[in-house]
C-alpha positions in Angstrom: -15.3 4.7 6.1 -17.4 1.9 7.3 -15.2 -1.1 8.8 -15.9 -4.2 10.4 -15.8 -4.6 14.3 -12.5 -4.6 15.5 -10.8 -8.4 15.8 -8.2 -8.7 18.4 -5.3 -11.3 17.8 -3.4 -13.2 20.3 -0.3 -10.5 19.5 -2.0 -7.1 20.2 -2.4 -6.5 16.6 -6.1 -5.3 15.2 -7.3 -7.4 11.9 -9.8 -5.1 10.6 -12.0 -5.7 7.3 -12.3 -2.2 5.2 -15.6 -2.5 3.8 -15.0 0.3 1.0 -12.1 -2.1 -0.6 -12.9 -5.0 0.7 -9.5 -5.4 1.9 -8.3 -6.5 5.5 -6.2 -4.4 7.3 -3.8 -4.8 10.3 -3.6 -2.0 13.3 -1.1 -2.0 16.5 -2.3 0.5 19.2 -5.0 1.6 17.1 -3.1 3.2 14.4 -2.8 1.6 10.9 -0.1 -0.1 9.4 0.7 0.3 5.8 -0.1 -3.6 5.1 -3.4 -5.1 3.4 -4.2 -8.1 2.6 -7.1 -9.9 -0.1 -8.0 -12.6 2.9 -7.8 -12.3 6.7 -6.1 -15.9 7.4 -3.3 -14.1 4.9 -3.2 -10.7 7.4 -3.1 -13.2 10.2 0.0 -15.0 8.5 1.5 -11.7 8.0 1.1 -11.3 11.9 2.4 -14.3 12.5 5.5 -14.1 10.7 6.3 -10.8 12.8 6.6 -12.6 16.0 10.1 -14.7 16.6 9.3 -17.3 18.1 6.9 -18.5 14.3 10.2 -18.1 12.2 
């Protein structure tokens, strides 16, 4: 599976596009969560919304 360089975000968490769906994915630690998103500013809210201090 071909998938875009690896984009770091300020949290530790690994927005990654998935070139077979076209989908973007989120990774912590280098293993895959079971989230995707249609947009990478919506994967990046996603993130967002998981740290307390954004609530």
């Amino acid at each position: 599976m071909d998938e875009t360089p690896r984009k770091e975000h300020l949290y530790g968490y690994a927005v990654r596009r998935n070139a077979a769906t076209g989908r973007w994915e989120i990774f912590w630690k280098d293993k895959k969560l079971n989230q995707d998103f249609a947009t990478e500013a919506d994967a990046e809210e996603w993130i967002d919304d998981q740290m307390p201090l954004n609530r």
